[in-house]
C-alpha positions, 0 to 999 in steps of 0.5 A: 497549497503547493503542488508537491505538497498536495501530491505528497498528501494524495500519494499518503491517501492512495497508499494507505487507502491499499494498505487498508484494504490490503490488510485482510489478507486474501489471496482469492477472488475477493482479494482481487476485487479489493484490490480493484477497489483499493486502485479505484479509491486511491486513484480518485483521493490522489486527484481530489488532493490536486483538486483542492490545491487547484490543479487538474486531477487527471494526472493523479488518477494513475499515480494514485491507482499504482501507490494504492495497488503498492500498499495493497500487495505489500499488506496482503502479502504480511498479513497472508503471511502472518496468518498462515504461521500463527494464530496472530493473523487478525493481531497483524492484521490489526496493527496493519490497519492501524499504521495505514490510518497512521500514515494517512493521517500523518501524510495529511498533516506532514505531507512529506512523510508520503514519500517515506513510507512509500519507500519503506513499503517497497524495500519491505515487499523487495526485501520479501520477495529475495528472502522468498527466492533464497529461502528454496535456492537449495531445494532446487536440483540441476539437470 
């Protein structure tokens, strides 16, 4: 197997390997100590990728931590969100679940799909940030 493609593979893992977990939504300590699972987790399926294309897996323990502390922020931060307006939080957080089992396996049996769904979480979380800036640039005063 090619390198890139093994690397596409891990990067699919690790990111929904985060998004799985990220989904419960937790912002306390437990949710911290997800997150450390996520990282831990993503990184070793990132090297184990390599491994199996016969390249050492070093190098894919922090690409994988960094995709799996990704998909993790960007799913507590929808699914948070999600259960603090409506009594569908477990319904969102269900179909986060489900599309980070979608994008694992279709990141295994298409690896270029990792890097796409990679993107689409970051311009989601970007995206999510600038609407949250926006929404009290008129509550604030000046002095």
């Amino acid at each position: 197997m090619d390198l890139l493609f093994a690397g596409f593979q891990g990067l699919g893992l690790a990111f929904a390997t985060g998004a799985l977990l990220g989904a419960a939504g937790r912002r306390d300590s437990f949710g911290s100590a997800l997150l450390v699972v996520a990282v831990l987790i993503g990184a070793f399926l990132y090297g184990l990728a390599l491994a199996q294309a016969d390249h050492p897996q070093w190098p894919g323990w922090p690409i994988g931590g960094l995709a799996a502390a990704l998909g993790y922020v960007v799913a507590r931060d929808v699914s948070a969100g999600a259960r603090t307006r409506a009594a569908a939080g477990a319904t969102v957080a269900a179909i986060i679940a489900l599309a980070a089992l979608l994008t694992a396996g279709l990141s295994w049996l298409v690896p270029p799909f990792a890097p796409f769904a990679l993107l689409a979480a970051a311009w989601l979380l970007i995206s999510r940030r600038r609407r949250a800036a926006r929404k009290h640039a008129g509550l604030r005063t000046l002095r």
